[in-house]
N, C-alpha and C positions, 0 to 999 in steps of 0.2 A: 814542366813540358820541356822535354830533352832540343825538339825543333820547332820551328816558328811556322806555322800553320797560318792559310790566307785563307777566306771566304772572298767567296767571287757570288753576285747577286747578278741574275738578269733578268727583264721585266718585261712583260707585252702590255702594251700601252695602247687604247682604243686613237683612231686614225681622227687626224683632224682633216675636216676638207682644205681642198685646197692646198696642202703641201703636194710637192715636187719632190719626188726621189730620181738621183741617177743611174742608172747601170754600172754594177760592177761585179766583183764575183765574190763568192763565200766567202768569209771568215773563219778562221779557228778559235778557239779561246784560248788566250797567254792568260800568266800571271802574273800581275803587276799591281806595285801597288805604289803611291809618289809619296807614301815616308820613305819608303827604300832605295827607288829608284827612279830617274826621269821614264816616264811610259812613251813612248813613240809607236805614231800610226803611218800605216803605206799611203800612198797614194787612193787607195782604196779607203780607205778610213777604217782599217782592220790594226786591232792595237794585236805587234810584233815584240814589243819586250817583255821577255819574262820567260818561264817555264812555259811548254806547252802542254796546257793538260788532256789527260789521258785515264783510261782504266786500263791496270797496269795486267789485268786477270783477263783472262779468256772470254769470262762470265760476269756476271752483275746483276744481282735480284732486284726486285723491286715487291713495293706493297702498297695497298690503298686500304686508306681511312673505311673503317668496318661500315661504321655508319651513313657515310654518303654527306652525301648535302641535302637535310632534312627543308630546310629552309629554302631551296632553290628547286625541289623534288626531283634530287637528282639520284638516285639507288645507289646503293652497294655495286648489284647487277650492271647498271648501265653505264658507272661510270668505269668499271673496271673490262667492261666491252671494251668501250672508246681507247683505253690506255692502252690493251692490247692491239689493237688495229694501229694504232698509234707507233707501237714497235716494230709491227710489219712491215707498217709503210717503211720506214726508216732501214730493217735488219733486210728487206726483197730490193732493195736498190739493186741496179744491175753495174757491177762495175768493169762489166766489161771481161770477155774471157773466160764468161760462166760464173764469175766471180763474185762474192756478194761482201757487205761489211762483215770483217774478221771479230765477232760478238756475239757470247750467247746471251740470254734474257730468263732469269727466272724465277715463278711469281712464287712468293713467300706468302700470300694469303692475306686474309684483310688484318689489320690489326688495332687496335684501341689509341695508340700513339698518335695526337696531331698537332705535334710539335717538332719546329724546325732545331733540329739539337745535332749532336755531333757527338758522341762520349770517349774521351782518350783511353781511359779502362778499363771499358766495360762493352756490352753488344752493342749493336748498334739497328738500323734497318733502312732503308732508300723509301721513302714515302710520299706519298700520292696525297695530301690532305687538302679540306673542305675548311674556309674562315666563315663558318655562317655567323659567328657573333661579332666579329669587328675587325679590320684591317690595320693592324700595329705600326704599320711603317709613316713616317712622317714623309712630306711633301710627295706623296706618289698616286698623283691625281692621276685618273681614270685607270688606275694598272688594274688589268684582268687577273694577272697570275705572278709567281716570283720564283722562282729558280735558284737554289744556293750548291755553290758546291765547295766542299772542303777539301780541301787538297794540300802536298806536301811541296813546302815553297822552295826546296832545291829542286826536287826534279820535276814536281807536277803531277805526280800519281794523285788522283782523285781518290781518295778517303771515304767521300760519303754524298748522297744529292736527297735534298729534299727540294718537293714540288707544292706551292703552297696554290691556290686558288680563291682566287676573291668572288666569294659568292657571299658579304656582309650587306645588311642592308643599306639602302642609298643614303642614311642620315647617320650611318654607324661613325663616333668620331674617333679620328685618327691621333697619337700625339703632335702636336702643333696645329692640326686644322682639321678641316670637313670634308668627309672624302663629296668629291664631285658625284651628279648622279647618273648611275648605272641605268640599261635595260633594265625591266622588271622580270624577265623570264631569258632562264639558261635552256638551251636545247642540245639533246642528245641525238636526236636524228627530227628531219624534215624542220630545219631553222627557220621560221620568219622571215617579214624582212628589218622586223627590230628586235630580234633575240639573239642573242649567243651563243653563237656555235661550241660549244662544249669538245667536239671533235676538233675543230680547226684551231683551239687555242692549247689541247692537250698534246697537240701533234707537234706543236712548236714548243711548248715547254719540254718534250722528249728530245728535241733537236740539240736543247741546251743540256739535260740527262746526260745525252752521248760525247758533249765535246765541242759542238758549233756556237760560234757565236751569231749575232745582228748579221744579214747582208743587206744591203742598199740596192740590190734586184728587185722592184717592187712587187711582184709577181710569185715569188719565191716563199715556199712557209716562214723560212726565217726569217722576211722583213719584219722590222717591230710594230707594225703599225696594224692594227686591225679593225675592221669596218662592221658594224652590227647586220645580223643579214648575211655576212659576208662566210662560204663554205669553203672556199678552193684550198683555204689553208690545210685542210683536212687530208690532203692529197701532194704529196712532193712533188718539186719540179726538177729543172737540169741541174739548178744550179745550186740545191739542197743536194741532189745524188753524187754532182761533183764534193760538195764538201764534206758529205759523210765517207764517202770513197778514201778521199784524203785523211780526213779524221780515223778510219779505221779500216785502213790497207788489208789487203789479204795477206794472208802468211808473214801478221808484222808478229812481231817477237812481244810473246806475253811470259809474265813471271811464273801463271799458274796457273788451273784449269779450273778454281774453289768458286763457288759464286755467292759463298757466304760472304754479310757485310764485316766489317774488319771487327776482330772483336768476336767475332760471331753474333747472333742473330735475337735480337728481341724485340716483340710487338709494344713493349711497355716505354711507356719514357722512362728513360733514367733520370737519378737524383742528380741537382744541381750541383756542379763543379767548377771549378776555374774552366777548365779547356773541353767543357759543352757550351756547343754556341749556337744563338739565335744571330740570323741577320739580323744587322742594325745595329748590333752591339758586340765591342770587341769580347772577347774571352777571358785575357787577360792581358798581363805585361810585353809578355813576348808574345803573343798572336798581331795580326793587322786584319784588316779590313777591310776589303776593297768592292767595291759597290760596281752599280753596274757602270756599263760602256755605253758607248750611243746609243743614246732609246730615241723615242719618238717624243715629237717638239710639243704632245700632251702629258709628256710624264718628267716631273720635275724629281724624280729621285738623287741627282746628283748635277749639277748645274755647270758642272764646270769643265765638263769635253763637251761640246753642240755635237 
């Protein structure tokens, strides 16, 4: 591997009662990681060191898992409904001036691949996938979904996003521990008031897709916190439209117009390499790691930013 390549992980974590968030505004995602370098956050509690990441193309495809979430009965059909409405919301933001986020979207079709990987040289794809057998990640009690994104640790071009969804059963074990128990029903439209919004947690895992990080707006899709019953995520607010605005300016300066993933384009997983990578674990010598950022006080994936 010519350059050192970071994984950035971010996680929606179901809402505990009783926390307290403050008002503040959007987030971007930087790149940082503290083998490399000390991370600093604003006043905001938005981490400011590092690359800010970016899709450096016009364009960016995307794909969902063929088979859906068999085990949650969630389709092919419905869940690639929700994704796209998912991108709407996100791409119809008004930025003011007629102006929308400078971003096309293009679906590359279901694919057989539902594994979070990365390939240095070979195709690759941006994937929508279902964990109906088991949640891999250790201490990431009640996480709904996971977010990775590959990117290049000089400048921050994002490389590659995979969207993972925890739709495992509630006794599926995790390494190091048991994952906590889940609702027993995901919904794709007309949500309970103890089921999973499918909609509102897909719409904030796109928010992370594009660029955004956590805000501390409690009200806002990208808070990390979510509530079962809970729809509104499904729908952007001011301060989601502010950060994607900012995340993706109109008439910002793109490399190219390709919406092919880097590599060009495969449904397959590729074979095991040094610099294919899963979250959780490094790639190799010279890659890093860096897990997520402030999540919600139910999600113990990294303990060591509150």
């Amino acid at each position: 591997m010519t350059r050192a390549r970071l994984i950035f992980s971010a996680a929606l974590g179901l809402a505990l009662l009783g926390t307290t968030l403050h008002a503040s505004a959007f987030c971007l995602t930087h790149g940082c990681n503290d083998r490399r370098q000390k991370c600093e956050y604003d006043q905001q509690g938005c981490l400011v060191t590092g690359p800010l990441l970016h899709w450096a193309s016009s364009c960016v495809s995307f794909d969902v898992q063929r088979d859906g979430s068999p085990l949650r009965q969630i389709s092919y059909a419905d869940a690639h409904q929700s994704i796209v409405e998912a991108f709407r919301q996100w791409l119809s933001a008004d930025c003011g001036g007629g102006t929308r986020p400078d971003i096309h979207i293009s679906d590359f079709g279901p694919v057989e691949c539902h594994q979070a990987e990365y390939n240095q040289d070979s195709p690759n794809a941006n994937i929508v996938m279902f964990r109906d057998d088991s949640w891999p990640y250790a201490n990431a009690i009640d996480t709904l979904a996971l977010t990775t994104l590959i990117f290049n640790a000089d400048n921050g071009e994002i490389y590659d996003a995979d969207v993972e969804v925890n739709t495992a059963p509630e006794d599926a074990q995790a390494p190091g521990g048991l994952l906590a128990p889940q609702p027993a029903h995901w919904a794709t439209s007309n949500a309970g008031r103890n089921d999973i919004d499918f909609n509102s947690v897909i719409t904030h895992e796109i928010g992370h897709f594009l660029g955004l990080s956590h805000t501390s707006v409690p009200d806002a899709t990208m808070a990390p916190n979510y509530a079962p019953g809970q729809t509104a995520m499904a729908s952007i607010e001011q301060d989601d439209i502010d950060g994607i605005c900012t995340a993706l300016p109109a008439n910002r300066v793109t490399s190219s117009g390709l919406c092919d993933p880097r590599h060009g384009f495969s449904g397959d997983c590729g074979l095991p390499q040094t610099c294919g990578f899963a979250p959780g674990s490094p790639g190799g010598a010279s890659s890093l790691l860096l897990l997520a950022l402030a999540l919600s006080s139910t999600l113990l994936r990294r303990k060591s930013r509150p």
